[in-house]
Every structure is written in structure tokens, then in C-alpha cells.
C-alpha positions in Angstrom: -12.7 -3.6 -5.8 -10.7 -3.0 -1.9 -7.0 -2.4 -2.7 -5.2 -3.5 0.3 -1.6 -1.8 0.4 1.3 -4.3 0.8 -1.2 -7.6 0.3 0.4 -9.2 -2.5 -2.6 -11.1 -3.4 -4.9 -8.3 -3.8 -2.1 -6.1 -5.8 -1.6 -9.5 -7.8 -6.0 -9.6 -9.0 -5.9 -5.5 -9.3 -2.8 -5.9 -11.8 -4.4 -8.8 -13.7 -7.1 -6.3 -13.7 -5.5 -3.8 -15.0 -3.5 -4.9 -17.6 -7.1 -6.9 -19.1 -8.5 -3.8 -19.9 -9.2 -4.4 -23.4 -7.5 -0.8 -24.7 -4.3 -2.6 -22.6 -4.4 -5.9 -24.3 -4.9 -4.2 -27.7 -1.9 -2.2 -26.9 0.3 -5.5 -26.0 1.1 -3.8 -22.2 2.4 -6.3 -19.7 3.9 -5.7 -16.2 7.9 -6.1 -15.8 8.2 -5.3 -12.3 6.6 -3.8 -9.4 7.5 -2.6 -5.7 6.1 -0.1 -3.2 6.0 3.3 -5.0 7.1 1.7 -8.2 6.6 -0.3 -11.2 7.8 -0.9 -15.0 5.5 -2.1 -17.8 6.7 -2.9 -21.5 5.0 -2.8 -24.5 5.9 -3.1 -28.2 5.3 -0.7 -31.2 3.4 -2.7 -33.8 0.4 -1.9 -36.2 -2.0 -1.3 -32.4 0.0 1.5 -31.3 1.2 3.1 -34.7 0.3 7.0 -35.4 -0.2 7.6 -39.0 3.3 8.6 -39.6 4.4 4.9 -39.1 5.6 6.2 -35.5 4.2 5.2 -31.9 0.7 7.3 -31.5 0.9 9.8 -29.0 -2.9 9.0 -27.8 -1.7 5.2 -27.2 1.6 5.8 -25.5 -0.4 8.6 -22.7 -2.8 6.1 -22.3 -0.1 3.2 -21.7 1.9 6.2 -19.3 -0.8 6.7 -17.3 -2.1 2.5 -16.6 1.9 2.2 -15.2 1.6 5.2 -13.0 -1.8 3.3 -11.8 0.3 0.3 -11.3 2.7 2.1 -9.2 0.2 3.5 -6.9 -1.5 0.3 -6.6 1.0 -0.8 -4.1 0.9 2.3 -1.8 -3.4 2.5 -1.4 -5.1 1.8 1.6 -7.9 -0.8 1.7 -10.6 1.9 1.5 -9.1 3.8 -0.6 -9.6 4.7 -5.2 -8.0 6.3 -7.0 -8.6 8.5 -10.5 -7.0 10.4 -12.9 -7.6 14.5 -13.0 -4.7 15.8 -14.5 -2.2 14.4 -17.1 1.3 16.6 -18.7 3.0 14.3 -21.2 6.2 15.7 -22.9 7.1 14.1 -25.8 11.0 13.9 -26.5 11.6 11.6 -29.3 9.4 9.5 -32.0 9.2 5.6 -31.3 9.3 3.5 -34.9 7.5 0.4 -35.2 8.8 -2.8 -33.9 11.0 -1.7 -30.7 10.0 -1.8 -27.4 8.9 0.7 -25.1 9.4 0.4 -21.0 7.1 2.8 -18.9 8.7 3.3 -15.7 6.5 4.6 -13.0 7.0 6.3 -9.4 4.8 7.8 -7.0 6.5 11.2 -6.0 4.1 12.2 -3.1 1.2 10.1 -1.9 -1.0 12.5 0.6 -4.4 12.5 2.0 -6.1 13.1 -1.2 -4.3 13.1 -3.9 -1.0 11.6 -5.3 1.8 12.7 -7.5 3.4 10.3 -10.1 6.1 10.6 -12.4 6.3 8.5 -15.8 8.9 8.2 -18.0 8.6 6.3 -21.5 12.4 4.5 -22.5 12.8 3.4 -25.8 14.8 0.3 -25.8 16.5 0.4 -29.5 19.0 -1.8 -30.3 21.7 1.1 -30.1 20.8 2.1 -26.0 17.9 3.4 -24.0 17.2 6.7 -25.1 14.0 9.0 -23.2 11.1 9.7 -25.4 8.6 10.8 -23.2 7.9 12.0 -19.5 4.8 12.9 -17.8 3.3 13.9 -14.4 0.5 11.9 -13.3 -2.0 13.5 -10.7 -4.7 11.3 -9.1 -7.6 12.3 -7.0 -8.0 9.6 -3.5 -11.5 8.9 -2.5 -13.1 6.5 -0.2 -15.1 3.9 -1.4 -18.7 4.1 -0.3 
């Protein structure tokens, strides 16, 4: 699939794309926002996305971190260009309980020839404020498509 930077069209299909993956559906991820460099996604903590201890699962919510870092970088590729996942850090701060929702908040930190630097942060949105609960640095390899 060609990505064309800034065509809002194209971003539009690779986003609808995106968030059908069926692991994304499952989880209940849906895109808030989105603007060059940037974009939020918001999911809620139900039975899909619950660890064994009744919390969000870990796997789920680095999976979730890493589809928003995607969508961030989405709107900064060139038309040529893909882009894949080669390394993942994910600090967890705080456990989510079921039923609040989380908002992924994704930025692309460095974009260069080759490869891009993202930064994700996970915000629980309880009731009582937003409090951090998780933060991760996203690393993806650029290749041309052949």
C-alpha cells in the first residue's frame, strides 16, 4: 500500500487499515486525533484487554502502544516509503482496572533517512484525573517499496 505524506485521503484508507487489524478491533482501539508527527487513539479496558489479575494485560496495551506510534508516523512517510517495527522499550508505571479508558498519545521524535524515533505514552483517564501508566520508545526501520 503507497503512503503519501500529507494526502489526507491516503492517511484516511491506511488508518482505516490500521485500526481493522483484527488484534485492533478485538482490543476496541479507535483513532481520536491525528496531525503531522502526531496522533491519539483510545481504547477501553474490558474482558479483550484484561491480564489475569483483573488489570489491563501488558501484551495488549504494547501492542495497542505501538499501532498509535504507527499512526503517528503515517502522516510524516513519503510515497515510497514502509515502515516496521525493530525495537520496542515499554515502561510500565501504573496498573489499568477494567472498565476505564486508556488514550495512547503518539509522537514522532526524529524521522531520518532510515529509521524513525517515536515516543508513546499510555494515560489512564479515571474518573479522579489523567494519571501516566505507561511510556515507550518506538523504533522503526524505513524501506523502499520494491
Amino acid at each position: 500500500m503507497t503512503i503519501v505524506a500529507g494526502d489526507p485521503g491516503q492517511i484516511q484508507r491506511v488508518n482505516e487499515f490500521v485500526l481493522g487489524h483484527p488484534f485492533h478491533r478485538f482490543a476496541g482501539l479507535a483513532l481520536h486525533r491525528q496531525e503531522p508527527g502526531k496522533a491519539v487513539a483510545r481504547f477501553r479496558v474490558d474482558g479483550n484487554a484484561l491480564s489475569m489479575g483483573g488489570v489491563l494485560h501488558a501484551g495488549v496495551l504494547y501492542g495497542l502502544m505501538d499501532a498509535a506510534s504507527f499512526l503517528a508516523l503515517v502522516t510524516v512517510l513519503k510515497p515510497e516509503e514502509l515502515a516496521v517495527t525493530h525495537d520496542m522499550h515499554v515502561a510500565l508505571l501504573r496498573p489499568v482496572p477494567k472498565g476505564e479508558e486508556v488514550e495512547l498519545r503518539a509522537e514522532v521524535i526524529r524521522r531520518g533517512v532510515s529509521i524513525a524515533f517515536i515516543r508513546s505514552e499510555a494515560w489512564r483517564l479515571a474518573v479522579s484525573g489523567e494519571q501516566l501508566a505507561a511510556t515507550a520508545t518506538v523504533t522503526k526501520s524505513l524501506s523502499i517499496q520494491s
